[in-house]
C-alpha positions as CSV (number, residue, x, y, z in Angstrom):
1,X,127.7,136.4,65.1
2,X,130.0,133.9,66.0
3,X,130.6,130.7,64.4
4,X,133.1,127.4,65.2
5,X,136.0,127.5,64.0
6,X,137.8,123.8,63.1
7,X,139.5,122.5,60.9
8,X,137.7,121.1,57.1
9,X,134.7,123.7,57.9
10,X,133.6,125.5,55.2
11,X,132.0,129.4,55.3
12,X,130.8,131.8,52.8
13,X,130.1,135.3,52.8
14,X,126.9,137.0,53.0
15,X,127.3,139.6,50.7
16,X,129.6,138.6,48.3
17,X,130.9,136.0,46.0
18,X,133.8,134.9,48.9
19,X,134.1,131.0,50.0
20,X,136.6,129.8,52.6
21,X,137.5,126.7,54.0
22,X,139.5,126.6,57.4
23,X,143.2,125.3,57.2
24,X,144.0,126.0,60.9
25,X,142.3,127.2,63.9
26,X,142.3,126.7,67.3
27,X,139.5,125.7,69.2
28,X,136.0,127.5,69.8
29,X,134.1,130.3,68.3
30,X,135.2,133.0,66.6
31,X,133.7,136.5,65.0
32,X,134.4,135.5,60.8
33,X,133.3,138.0,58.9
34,X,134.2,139.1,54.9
35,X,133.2,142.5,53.2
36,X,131.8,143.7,57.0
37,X,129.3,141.4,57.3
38,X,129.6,137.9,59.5
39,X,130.1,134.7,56.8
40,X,127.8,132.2,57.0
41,X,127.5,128.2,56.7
42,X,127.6,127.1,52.6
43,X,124.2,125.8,52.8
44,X,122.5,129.2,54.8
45,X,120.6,132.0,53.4
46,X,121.8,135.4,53.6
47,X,120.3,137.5,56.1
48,X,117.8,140.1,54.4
49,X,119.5,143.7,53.4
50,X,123.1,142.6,53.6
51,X,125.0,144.9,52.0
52,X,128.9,145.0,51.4
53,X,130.4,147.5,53.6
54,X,132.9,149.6,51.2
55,X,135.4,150.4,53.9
56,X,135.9,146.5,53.9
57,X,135.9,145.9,49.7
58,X,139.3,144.2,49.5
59,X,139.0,141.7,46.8
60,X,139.4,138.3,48.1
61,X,141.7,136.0,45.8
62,X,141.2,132.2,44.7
63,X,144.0,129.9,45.8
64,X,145.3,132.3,48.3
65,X,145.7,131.1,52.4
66,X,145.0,134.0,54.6
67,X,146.2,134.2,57.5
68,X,145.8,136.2,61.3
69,X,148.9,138.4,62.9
70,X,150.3,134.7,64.8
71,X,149.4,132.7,62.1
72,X,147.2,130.7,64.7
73,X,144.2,130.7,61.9
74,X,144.7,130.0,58.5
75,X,142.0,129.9,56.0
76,X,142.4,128.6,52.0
77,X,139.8,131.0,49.4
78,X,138.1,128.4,47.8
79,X,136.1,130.9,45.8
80,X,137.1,134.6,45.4
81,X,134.9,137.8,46.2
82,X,134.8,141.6,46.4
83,X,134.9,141.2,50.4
84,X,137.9,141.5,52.8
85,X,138.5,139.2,55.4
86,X,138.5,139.9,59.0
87,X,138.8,137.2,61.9
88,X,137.3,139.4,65.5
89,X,138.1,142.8,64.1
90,X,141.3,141.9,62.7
91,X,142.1,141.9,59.1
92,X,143.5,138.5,57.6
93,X,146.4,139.0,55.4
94,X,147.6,136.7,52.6
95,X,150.1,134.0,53.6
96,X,153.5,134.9,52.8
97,X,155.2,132.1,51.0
98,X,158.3,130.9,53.7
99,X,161.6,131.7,52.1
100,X,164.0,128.7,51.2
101,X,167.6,128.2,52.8
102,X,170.0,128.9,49.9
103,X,172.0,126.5,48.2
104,X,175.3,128.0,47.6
């Protein structure tokens, strides 16, 4: 299941506790899914018998951006979960803070 993917929209997963907002995305739909299972829209239902998949139980954490391999999507946890994050069959990783010049 595919959903649109722009900037300010707001998804949560279908069998978990997980809440996302996008940051950054480009354009169009995309397959958004957390624990295994596709996220949804805040305001949806779950579908019936959604289960967690435990291959894919990588706690989400609050605060956190996560990010694809380019960085072309970034997505901020708004509310944390039990469920990884994976954007078309790819994993998101956490957003690596950028290091600072030094100031010697």
């Amino acid at each position: 299941m595919a959903v649109a993917m722009k900037a300010g929209a707001r998804f949560k997963s279908a069998v978990c506790d997980t809440q996302v907002m996008v940051i950054k995305a480009p354009a169009g739909e995309r397959d958004l899914r957390c624990g295994g299972a596709p996220m949804i829209g805040p305001t949806e239902a779950p579908p019936a018998g959604a289960q967690l998949d435990a291959t894919r139980a990588v706690e989400t954490l609050i605060g956190k951006r996560y990010v694809n391999a380019d960085e072309s999507v970034e997505l901020l946890c708004t509310k944390g979960g039990k469920g990884s994050l994976s954007l078309d069959g790819a994993a998101l990783e956490v957003k690596q803070a950028k290091q600072l010049p030094s100031s010697d």
